[in-house]
C-alpha positions in Angstrom: 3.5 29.8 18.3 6.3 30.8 15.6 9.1 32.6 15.9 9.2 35.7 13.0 13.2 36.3 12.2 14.8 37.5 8.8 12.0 36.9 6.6 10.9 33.2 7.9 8.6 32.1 10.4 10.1 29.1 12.5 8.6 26.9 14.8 9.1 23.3 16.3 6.6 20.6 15.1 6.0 16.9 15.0 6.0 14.6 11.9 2.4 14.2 11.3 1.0 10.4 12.1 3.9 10.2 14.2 3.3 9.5 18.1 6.2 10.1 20.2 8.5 11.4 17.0 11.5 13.5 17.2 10.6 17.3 17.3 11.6 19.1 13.5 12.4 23.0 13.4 10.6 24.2 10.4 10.4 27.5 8.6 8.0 29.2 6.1 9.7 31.5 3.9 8.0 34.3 3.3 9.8 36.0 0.3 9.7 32.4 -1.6 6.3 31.1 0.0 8.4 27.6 0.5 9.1 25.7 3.5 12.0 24.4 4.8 13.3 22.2 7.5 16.5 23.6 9.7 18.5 21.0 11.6 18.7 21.1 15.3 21.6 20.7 17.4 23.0 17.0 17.2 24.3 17.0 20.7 20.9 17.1 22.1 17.7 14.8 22.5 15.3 15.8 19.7 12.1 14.4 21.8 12.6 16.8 25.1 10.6 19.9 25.6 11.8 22.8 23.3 10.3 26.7 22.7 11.7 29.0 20.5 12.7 32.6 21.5 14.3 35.5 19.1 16.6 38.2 20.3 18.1 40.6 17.9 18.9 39.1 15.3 19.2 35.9 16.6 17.1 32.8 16.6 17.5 31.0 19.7 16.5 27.4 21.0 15.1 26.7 24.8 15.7 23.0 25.4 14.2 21.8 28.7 17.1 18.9 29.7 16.1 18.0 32.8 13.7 18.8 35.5 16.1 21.8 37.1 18.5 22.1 33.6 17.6 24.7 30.6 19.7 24.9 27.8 19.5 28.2 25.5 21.4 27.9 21.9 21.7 30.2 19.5 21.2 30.0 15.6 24.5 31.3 13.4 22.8 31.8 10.3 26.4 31.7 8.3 27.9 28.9 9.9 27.0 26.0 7.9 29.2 22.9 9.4 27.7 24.1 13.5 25.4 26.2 12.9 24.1 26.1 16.2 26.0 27.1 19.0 25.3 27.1 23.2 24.4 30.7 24.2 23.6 29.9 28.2 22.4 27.0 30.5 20.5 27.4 33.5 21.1 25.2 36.2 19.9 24.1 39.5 17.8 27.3 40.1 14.5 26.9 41.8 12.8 28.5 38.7 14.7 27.0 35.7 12.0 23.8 35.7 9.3 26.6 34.2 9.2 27.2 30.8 11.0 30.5 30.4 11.4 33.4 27.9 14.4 35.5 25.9 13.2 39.2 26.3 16.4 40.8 25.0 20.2 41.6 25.8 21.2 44.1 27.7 22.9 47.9 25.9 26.6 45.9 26.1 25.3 42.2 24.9 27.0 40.9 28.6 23.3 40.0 29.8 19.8 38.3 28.6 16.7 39.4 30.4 15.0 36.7 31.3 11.0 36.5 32.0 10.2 33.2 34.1 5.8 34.4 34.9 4.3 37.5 34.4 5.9 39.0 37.5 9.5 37.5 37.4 11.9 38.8 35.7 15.9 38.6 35.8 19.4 39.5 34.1 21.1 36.6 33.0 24.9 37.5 33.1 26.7 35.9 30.2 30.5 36.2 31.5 29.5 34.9 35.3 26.7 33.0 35.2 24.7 35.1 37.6 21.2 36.4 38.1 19.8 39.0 39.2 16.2 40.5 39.9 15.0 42.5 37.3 12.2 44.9 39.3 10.0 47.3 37.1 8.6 50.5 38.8 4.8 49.9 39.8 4.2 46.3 39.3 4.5 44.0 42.5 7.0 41.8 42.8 5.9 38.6 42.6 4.8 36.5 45.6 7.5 33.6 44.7 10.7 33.5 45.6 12.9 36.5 44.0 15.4 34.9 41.9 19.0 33.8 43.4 22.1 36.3 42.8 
């Protein structure tokens, strides 16, 4: 699945013919019809599990580290030299070993709402490093474990 942001569709690929490569981020171009690859981070593992997410106006990078560890980075478009930057981690949470998604930042930017299943939903607090439960009026909660404070 690609990620649609600024007039390019991104996603992460393999080199064709290539077992066991090093993951690319490409984007398509849609004003120019041209492709392009973007450099990921150089601080992290290229072969690990990796989804893409986009928030406003931000592209943003999941990186699976280890089996309980998440990493979330951000994309600074104008930043050439670092370009990507760390937005969060998620660490030692009984949930952080699912694959996870960026639904959007709260009205003051503090928080990230993150979806872990259909039914599990939570506020990732920026500042503290907290969660919360995110509950929505009429749908169960879900029959795992509610997410730690």
């Amino acid at each position: 699945m690609g990620v649609y942001l600024h007039g390019r569709l991104y996603w992460i690929m393999r080199r064709k013919g290539v077992r066991n490569s090093a993951k690319v981020l490409v984007a398509f171009d849609i004003r120019t019809e041209s492709f392009v690859e973007v450099d990921l981070p150089n601080v992290i593992d290229n072969r690990l599990r990796m989804d893409l997410a986009a928030l406003p106006g931000r592209l943003c990078l999941i990186v699976y580290r280890e089996p309980r560890v998440v990493d979330v980075w951000f994309l600074r478009v104008y930043i050439l030299h670092r370009p990507w930057a760390p937005l969060f981690s998620l660490r030692d949470h009984w949930w952080s070993c699912r694959p996870i998604q960026l639904l959007a930042y709260s009205e003051d930017g503090s928080q990230v709402l993150v979806q872990v299943s259909s039914t599990t939903l939570g506020w990732y607090n920026l500042e503290t490093g907290g969660v919360k439960p995110f509950h929505i009026n009429g749908v169960p909660p879900s029959s795992a474990t509610c997410l730690p404070i």
